[in-house]
C-alpha positions as CSV (number, residue, x, y, z in Angstrom):
1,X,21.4,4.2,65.0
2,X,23.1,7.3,63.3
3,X,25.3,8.0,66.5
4,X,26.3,3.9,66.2
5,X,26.8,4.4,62.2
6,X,29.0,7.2,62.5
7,X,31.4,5.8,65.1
8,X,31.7,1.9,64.7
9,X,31.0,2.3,61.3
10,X,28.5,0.4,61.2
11,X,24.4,0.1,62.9
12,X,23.1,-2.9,65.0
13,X,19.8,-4.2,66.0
14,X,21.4,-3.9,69.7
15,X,21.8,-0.2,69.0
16,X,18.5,0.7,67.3
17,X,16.9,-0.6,69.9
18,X,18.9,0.7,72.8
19,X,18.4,4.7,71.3
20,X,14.4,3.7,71.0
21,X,14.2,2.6,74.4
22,X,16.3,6.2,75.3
23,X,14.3,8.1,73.4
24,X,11.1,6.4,75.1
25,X,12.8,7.2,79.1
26,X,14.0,10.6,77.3
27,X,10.0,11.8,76.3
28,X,8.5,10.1,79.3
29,X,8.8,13.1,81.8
30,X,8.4,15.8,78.8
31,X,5.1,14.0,77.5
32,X,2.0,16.5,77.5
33,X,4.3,19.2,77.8
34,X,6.6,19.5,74.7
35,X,5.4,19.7,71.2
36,X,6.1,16.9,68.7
37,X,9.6,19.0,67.4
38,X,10.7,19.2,71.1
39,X,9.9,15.7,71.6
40,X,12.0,15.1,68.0
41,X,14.8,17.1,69.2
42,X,14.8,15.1,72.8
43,X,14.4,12.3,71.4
44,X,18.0,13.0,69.3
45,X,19.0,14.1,72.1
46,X,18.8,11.4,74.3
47,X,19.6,8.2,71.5
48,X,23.0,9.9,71.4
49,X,23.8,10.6,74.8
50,X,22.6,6.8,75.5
51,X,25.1,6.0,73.0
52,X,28.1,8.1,74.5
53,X,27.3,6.8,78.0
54,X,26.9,3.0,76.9
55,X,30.0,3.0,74.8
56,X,32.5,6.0,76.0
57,X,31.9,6.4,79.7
58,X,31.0,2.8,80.5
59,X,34.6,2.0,79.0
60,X,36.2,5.2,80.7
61,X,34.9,4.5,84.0
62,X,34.9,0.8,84.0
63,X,31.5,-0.2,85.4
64,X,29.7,-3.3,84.9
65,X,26.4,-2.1,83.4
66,X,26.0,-5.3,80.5
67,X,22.7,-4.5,79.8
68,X,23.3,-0.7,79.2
69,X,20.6,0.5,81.9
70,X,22.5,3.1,83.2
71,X,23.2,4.9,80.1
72,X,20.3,4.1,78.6
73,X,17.9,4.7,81.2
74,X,19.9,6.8,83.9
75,X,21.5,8.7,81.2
76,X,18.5,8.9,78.8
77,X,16.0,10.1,81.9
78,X,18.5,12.9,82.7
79,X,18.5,14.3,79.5
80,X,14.6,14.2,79.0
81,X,14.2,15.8,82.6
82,X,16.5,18.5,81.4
83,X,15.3,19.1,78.1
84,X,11.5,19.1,79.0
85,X,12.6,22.5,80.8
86,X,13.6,24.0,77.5
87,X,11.1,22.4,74.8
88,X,7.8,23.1,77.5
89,X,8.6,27.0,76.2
90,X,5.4,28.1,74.1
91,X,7.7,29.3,71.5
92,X,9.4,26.2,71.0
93,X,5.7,24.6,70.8
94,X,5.5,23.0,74.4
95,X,2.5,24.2,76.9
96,X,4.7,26.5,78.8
97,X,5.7,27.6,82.0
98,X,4.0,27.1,85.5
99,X,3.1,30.0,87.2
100,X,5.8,32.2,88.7
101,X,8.4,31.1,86.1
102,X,9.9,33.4,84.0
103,X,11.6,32.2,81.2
104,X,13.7,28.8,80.2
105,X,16.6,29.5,82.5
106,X,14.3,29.9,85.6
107,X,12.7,26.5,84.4
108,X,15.6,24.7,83.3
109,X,17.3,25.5,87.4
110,X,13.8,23.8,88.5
111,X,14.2,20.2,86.6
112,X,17.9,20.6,87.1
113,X,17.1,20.5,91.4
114,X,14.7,17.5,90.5
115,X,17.3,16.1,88.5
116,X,20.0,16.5,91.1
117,X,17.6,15.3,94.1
118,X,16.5,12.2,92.2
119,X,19.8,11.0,91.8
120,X,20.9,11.7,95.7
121,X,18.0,9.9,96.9
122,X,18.5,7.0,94.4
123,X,22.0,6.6,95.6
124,X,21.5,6.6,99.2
125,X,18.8,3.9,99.0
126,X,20.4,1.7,96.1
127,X,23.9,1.8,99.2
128,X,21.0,1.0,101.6
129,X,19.7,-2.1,99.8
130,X,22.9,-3.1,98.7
131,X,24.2,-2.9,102.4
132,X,20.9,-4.9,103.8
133,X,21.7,-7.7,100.8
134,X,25.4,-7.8,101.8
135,X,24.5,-8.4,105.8
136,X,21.5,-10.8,105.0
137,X,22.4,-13.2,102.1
138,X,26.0,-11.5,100.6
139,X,27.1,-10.1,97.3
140,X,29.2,-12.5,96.1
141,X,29.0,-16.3,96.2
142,X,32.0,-18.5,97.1
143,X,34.7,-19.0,94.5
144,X,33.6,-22.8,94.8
145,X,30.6,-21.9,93.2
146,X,31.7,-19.6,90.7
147,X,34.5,-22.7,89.2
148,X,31.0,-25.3,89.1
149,X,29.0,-22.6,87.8
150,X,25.7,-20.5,89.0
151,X,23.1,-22.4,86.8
152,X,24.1,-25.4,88.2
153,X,25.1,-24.7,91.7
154,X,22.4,-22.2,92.8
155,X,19.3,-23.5,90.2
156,X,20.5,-27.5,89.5
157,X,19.9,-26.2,85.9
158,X,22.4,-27.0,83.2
159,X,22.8,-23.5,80.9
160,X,24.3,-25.4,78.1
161,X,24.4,-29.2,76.9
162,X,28.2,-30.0,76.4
């Protein structure tokens, strides 16, 4: 909401509930081992970055992401995994480290390789599915279809009453 205040001038139920959901995908893999300032501070963390990715990189790259999922979710997940190597530290109040790590740097490489291979393997697999859709049933429908419009050519539903 702040991030939103500060740079449209303005917050919006949209955004409000956009940075909750981050922070929610932000704590989810830090839960049980960060303490509630950690969680605070990822939280933070993660409502903005949501907010950068939804507004500044979706615009910079030009995706089609209308419901914000990947910078809220994608974007928001990243920065949790990250972060839960930092706040997990028993002097930032988390549990600590596993055995055989060190220190926050040692720990941070570790979620940063589970980051990394999380995002490799979901982007092979999302290409795999999206290549098995294209060969099966397509990606696109006919341009016919598009002018007469999907509600009415694919479901015989009318999406508005004119």
């Amino acid at each position: 909401m702040f991030a939103e205040w500060i740079g449209h001038g303005k917050p919006s139920v949209l955004g409000i509930a956009s940075g909750a959901v981050a922070g929610l995908v932000a704590i989810t893999p830090a839960s049980g081992s960060v303490g509630p300032m950690g969680a605070l501070a990822i939280g933070i963390a993660a409502g903005v970055g949501a907010f950068i990715a939804s507004t500044k990189i979706k615009r910079a790259f030009g995706y089609d992401d209308s419901l914000d999922v990947f910078g809220v979710h994608a974007v928001g997940g990243i920065i949790g995994a990250l972060l839960t190597g930092v706040f997990c530290a028993k002097a930032l109040g988390g549990v600590g480290f596993g055995d055989g790590i060190d220190g926050i740097g040692q720990q941070l490489g570790i979620q940063f390789l589970g980051v990394l291979s999380t995002v490799i393997y979901t982007g092979i697999v999302s290409f795999m599915i999206v290549k098995i859709l294209d060969v099966t049933i397509g990606l696109r429908v006919s341009e016919e279809l598009e002018t007469e419009g999907l509600d009415l050519a694919l479901h015989d539903e009318r999406g508005y009453n004119w």
